[in-house]
N, C-alpha and C positions, 0 to 999 in steps of 0.2 A: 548601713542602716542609720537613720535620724530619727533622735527620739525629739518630739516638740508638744505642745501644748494642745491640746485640743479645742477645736474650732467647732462649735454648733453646728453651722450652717453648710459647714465644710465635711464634717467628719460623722455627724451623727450616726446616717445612713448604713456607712461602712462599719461602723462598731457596732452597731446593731444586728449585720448580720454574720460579724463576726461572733457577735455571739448566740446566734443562732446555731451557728456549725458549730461553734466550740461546746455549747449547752448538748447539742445532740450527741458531738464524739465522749466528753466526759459524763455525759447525764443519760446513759439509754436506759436508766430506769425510771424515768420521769416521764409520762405520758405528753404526747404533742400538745393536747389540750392546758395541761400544765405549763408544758413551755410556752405557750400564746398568751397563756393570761400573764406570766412573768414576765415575758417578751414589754408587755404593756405598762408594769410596773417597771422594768429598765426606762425605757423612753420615756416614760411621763415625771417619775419621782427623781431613780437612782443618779440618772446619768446629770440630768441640770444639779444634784446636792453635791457631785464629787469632785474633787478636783484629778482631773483625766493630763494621763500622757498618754501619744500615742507614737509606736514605730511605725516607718515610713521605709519603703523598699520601690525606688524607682516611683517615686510618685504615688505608690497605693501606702493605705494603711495594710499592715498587718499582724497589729496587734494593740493593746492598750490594755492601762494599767489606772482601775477609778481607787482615790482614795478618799477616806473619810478620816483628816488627820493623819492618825499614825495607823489607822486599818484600811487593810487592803481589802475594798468593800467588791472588788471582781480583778479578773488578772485573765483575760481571753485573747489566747494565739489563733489564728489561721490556722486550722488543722492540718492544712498540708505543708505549714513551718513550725509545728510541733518537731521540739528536738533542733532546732537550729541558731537557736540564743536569744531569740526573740525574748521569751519569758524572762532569762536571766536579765538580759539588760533594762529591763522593763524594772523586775525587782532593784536590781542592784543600785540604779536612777534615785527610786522611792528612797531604798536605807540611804542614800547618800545624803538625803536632803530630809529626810525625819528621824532619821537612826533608828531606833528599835521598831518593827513593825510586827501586826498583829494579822490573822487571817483565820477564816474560817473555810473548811471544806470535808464536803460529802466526806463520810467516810469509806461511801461503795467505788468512790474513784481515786481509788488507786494513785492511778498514774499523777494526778495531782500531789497526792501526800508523799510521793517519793520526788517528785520536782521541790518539794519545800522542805522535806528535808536534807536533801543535798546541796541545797541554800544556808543551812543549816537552824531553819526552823527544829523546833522541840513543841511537842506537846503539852498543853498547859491546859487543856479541860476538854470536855465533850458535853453533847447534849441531844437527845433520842429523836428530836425532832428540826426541822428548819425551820425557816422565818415563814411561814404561810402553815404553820401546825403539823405540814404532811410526816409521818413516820420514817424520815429517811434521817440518820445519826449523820449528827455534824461533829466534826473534831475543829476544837480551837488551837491554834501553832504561835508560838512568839519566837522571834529573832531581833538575840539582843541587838542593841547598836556596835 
């Protein structure tokens, strides 16, 4: 796997429906319409303000890691390399080169909050709502450097 920089022109596309799959495997409580108008806020705001890595397998993307500084403003695997280290070394890349990182996620997924904390994220706040108002509980995670 090679982790490298992300390319606009190169890579957009792929990360975009990367997280498409990955929004629908950890997000099925989030209505399609939801995910489309987010969809459109990745691609227009999130993705040109972050600074993106992305792992590469055989020439495809399959996976990327956007930061905003020390927060990890999206962390989206290929649902069918969910479980295969992708994630980790996507995190482990970030602490290396910012040391203590920040993250926010759903609290109805799960599988997410136990991938950060076997990273060894800790919980450090919550809040009843996400970034668009909707009533789904976000939990905030820090790991120190």
């Amino acid at each position: 796997m090679l982790l490298r920089r992300y390319d606009p022109a190169r890579d957009a596309d792929a990360c975009l429906s990367i997280w498409r799959d990955a929004s629908r495997a950890g997000h099925p409580f989030l209505e399609e319409a939801a995910l489309e108008a987010d969809a459109v806020l990745v691609r227009d705001v999130y993705l040109p303000k972050a600074e993106i890595v992305v792992a590469e397998e055989d020439g495809r993307v399959v996976g990327f890691v956007a930061l905003l500084d020390a927060f990890i403003g999206g962390l989206f695997v290929d649902p069918t390399r969910h479980g295969g280290g992708v994630g980790r070394a996507l995190v482990l890349d970030a602490a290396s080169r910012k040391g203590a990182l920040d993250v926010e996620v759903y609290e109805a997924n799960a599988g997410a909050l136990a991938f950060y904390v076997r990273l060894g994220f800790v919980e450090t706040g919550r809040r009843e709502t996400d970034d668009q108002g909707r009533a789904h509980p976000v939990v905030r995670l820090r790991r120190a450097s």
